[in-house]
C-alpha positions as CSV (number, residue, x, y, z in Angstrom):
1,X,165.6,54.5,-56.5
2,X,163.2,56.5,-54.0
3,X,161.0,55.7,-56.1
4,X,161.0,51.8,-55.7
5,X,160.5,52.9,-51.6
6,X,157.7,54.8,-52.5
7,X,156.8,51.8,-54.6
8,X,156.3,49.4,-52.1
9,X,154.4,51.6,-49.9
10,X,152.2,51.9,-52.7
11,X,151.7,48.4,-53.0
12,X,150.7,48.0,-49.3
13,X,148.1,50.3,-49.6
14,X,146.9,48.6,-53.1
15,X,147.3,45.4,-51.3
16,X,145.2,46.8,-48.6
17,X,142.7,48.6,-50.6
18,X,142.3,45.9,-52.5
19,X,141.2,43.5,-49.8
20,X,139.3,46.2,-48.6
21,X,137.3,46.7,-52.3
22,X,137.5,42.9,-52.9
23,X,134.3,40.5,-51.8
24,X,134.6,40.5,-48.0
25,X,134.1,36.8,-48.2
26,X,138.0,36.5,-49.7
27,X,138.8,37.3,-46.2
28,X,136.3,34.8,-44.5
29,X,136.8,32.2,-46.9
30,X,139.1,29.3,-44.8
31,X,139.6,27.8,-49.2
32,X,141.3,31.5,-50.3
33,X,145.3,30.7,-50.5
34,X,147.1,33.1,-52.6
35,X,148.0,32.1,-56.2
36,X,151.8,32.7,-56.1
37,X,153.4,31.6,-52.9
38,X,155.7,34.0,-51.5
39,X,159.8,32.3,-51.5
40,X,162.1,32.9,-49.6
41,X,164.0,34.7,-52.2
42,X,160.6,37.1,-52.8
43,X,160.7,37.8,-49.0
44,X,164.1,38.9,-48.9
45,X,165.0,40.5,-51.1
46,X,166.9,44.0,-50.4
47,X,165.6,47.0,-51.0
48,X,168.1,49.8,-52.7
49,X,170.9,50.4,-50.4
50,X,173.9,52.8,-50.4
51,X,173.4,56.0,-51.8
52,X,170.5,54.4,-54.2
53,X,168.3,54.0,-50.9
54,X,166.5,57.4,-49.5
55,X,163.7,57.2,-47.0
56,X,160.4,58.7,-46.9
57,X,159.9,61.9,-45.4
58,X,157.9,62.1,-41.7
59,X,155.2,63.9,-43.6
60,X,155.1,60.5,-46.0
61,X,154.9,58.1,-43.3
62,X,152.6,60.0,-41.6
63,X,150.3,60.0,-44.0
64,X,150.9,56.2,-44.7
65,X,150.2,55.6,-40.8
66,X,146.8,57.7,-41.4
67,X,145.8,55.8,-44.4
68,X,146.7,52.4,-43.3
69,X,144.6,53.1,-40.2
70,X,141.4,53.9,-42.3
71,X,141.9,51.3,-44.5
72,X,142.7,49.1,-41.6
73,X,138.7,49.8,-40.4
74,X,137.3,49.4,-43.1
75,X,138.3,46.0,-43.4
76,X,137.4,45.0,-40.2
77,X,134.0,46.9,-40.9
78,X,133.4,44.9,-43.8
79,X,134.3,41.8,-42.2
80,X,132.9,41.9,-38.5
81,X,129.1,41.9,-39.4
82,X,128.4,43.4,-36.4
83,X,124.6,44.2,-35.0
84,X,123.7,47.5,-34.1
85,X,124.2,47.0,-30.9
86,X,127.4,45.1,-31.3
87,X,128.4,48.4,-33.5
88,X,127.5,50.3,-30.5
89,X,129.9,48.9,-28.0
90,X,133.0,47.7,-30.3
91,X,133.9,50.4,-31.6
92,X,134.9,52.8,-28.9
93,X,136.4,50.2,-27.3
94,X,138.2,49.5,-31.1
95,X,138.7,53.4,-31.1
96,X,141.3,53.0,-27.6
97,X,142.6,49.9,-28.8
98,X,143.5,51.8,-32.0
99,X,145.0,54.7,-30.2
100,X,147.0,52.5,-27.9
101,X,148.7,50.5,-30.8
102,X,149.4,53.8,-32.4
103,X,151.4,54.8,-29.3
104,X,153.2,51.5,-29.0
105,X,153.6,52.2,-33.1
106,X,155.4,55.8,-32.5
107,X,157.9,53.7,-31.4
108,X,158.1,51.2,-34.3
109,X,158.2,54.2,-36.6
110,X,160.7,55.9,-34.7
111,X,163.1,52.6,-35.2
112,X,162.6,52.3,-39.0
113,X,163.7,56.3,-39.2
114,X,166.7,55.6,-37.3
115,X,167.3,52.1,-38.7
116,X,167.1,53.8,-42.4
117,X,170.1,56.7,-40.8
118,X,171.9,54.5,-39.8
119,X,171.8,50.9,-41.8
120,X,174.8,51.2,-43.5
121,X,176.9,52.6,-40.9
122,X,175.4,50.6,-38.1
123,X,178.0,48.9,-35.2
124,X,177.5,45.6,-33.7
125,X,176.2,47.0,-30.4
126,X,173.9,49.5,-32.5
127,X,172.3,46.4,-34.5
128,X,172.2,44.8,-30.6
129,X,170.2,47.3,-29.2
130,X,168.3,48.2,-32.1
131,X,167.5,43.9,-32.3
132,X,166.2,44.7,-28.6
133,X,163.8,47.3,-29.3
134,X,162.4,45.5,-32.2
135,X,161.6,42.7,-29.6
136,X,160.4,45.3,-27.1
137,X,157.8,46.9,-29.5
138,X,156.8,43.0,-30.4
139,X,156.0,42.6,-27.3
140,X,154.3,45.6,-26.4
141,X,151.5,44.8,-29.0
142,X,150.9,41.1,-27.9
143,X,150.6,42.7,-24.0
144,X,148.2,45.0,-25.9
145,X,146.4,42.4,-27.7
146,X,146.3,40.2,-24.1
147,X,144.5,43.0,-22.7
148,X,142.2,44.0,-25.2
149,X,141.0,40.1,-25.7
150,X,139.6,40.5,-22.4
151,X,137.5,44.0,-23.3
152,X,136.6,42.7,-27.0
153,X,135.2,39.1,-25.1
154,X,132.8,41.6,-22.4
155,X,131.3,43.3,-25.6
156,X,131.1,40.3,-27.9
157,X,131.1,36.7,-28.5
158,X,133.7,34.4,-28.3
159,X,134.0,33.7,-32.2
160,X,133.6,38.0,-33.6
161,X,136.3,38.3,-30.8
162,X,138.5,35.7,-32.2
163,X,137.9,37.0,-35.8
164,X,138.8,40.6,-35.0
165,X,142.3,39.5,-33.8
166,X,142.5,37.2,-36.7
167,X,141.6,40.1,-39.1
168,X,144.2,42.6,-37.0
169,X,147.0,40.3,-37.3
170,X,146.4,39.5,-40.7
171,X,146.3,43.3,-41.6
172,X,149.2,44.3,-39.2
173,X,151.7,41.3,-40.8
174,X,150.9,42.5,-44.4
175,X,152.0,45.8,-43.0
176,X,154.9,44.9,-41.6
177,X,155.8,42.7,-44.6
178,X,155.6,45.7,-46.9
179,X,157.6,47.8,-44.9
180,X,160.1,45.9,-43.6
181,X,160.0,44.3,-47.5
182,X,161.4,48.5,-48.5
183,X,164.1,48.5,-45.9
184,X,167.6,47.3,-47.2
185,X,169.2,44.8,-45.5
186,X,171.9,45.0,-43.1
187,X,175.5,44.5,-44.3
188,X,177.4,42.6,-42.0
């Protein structure tokens, strides 16, 4: 059953990669809805649990964090159209926004390692506090995005500004889905 975790990180890199490979006007196109709506059912459903469930190794998701974050540039590459001198001044200032959400991200990680220890042996006041730092690293990122709207707006207009965020978000939530989407759910 590791195999099915290693799976669905799989398919969040395709997923990625494939957006990333794929016309960039799928991603600018307001018309593109996906064929198959997600349910409720598809969203939800648990990963392997019990002793069928076995979590990647730090090496693993390191190397998933590395990817995602290249992939994750490329697609806003593809997708900004910035001018050269746009180019210029976006993306250092994408480079520290990048490095800042990694930080704020060490922490996310660390959560899913201790959330895939401990899942099936987890109290009530361990799934309380765990609940609060999930909220805490949610959060962090919107304080980070809040801060960064204001660099992004100083370097470009209103409307590339607006699409970056829109194009992070997107990316980051498809992320998360995948992930979260490998973890087994939490027997009460």
């Amino acid at each position: 059953m590791a195999g099915l975790v290693k799976e669905s990180y799989r398919v969040a890199l395709a997923l990625l990669a494939a957006i990333v490979m794929h016309d960039t006007a799928l991603c600018q196109d307001a018309a593109w809805r996906p064929e198959q709506p997600l349910t409720a059912g598809q969203v939800v459903t648990p990963a392997p649990s019990g002793s069928d469930f076995k979590a990647p190794s730090d090496q693993q998701i390191e190397m998933l964090r590395k990817d995602l974050r290249s992939r994750r540039k490329q697609l806003i590459a593809a997708n900004m159209k910035l001018t050269d001198a746009e180019a210029e001044k976006f993306w250092p200032a994408y480079n520290a926004y990048t490095d800042e959400l990694v930080s704020i991200n060490h922490a996310k990680y660390a959560l899913l390692k201790q959330y895939t220890a401990t899942y099936d042996t987890m109290t009530d006041a361990e799934a309380d506090n765990s609940l609060g730092k999930w909220i805490d690293v949610d959060e962090s990122v919107a304080q980070l995005r809040r801060k960064y709207i204001a660099i992004f707006r100083n370097l470009l207009p209103a409307k590339k500004t607006a699409l970056f965020f829109q194009l992070d978000r997107q990316i980051q939530m498809l992320i998360d889905l995948q992930l979260v989407s490998a973890l087994p759910l939490v027997e009460p």
